[in-house]
N, C-alpha and C positions, 0 to 999 in steps of 0.2 A: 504494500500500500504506500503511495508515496500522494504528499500533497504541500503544497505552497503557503509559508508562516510571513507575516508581515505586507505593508500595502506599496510603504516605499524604499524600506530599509528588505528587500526577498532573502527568503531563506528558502531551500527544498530539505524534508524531511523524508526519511524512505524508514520504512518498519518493514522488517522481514523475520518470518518463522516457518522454519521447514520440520512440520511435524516427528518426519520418520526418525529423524539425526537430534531434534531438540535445538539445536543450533538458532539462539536470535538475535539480530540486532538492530539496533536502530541507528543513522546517522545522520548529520545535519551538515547540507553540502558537501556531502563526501567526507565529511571527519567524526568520526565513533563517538556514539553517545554512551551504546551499552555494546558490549559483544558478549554471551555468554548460550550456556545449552544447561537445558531444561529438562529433565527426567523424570523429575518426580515432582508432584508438589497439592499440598494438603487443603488451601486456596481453593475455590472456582473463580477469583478475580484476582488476576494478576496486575500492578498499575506502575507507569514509570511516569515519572513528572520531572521535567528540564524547565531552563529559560532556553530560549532564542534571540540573537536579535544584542545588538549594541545600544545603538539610540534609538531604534523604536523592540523595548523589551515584551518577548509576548510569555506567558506561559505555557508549555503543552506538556497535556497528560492525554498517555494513552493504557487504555484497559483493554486486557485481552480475557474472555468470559470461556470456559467451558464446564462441562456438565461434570457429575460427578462419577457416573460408570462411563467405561469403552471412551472417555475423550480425545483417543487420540484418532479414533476412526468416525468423529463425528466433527460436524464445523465447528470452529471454532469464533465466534464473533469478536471481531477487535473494532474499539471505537476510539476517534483520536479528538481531542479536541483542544480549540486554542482559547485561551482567557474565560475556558468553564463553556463554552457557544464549543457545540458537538460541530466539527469540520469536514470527516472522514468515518467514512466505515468498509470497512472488505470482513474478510472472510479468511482464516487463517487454516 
């Protein structure tokens, strides 16, 4: 999922997770916000919260939702959103 932070100061933001391997990260214009891999985890919402942005600072949080049995062979809903205002949503 990748979407666009700020109106005149741009940032691109890209959220990636590859179920099979756990493997996720997120990055802001190409430079690592998170990199890590997922196995296990007791949660059904997972959430990561950054700034973006110099002189115009935005907040984003993104939450990734799955159920509690089989969730690695079911969707997983990610929603991203910038200053609390939902932006983005796919499907993990």
């Amino acid at each position: 999922m990748t979407f666009p932070v700020g109106s005149t100061e741009r940032h691109t933001v890209v959220f990636s997770f590859d179920k099979f391997w756990g493997r996720l990260t997120i990055t802001v214009d190409g430079q690592s916000v998170v990199d890590s891999v997922q196995m296990f985890s007791m949660s059904t919402v997972k959430t990561w919260a950054f700034f973006v942005g110099h002189q115009e600072g935005h907040s984003v949080r993104i939450e990734k939702h799955r159920t509690v049995f089989f969730a690695g062979f079911r969707p997983q809903p990610v929603y991203a959103f910038i200053d609390d205002v939902l932006v983005a949503q796919g499907v993990a």
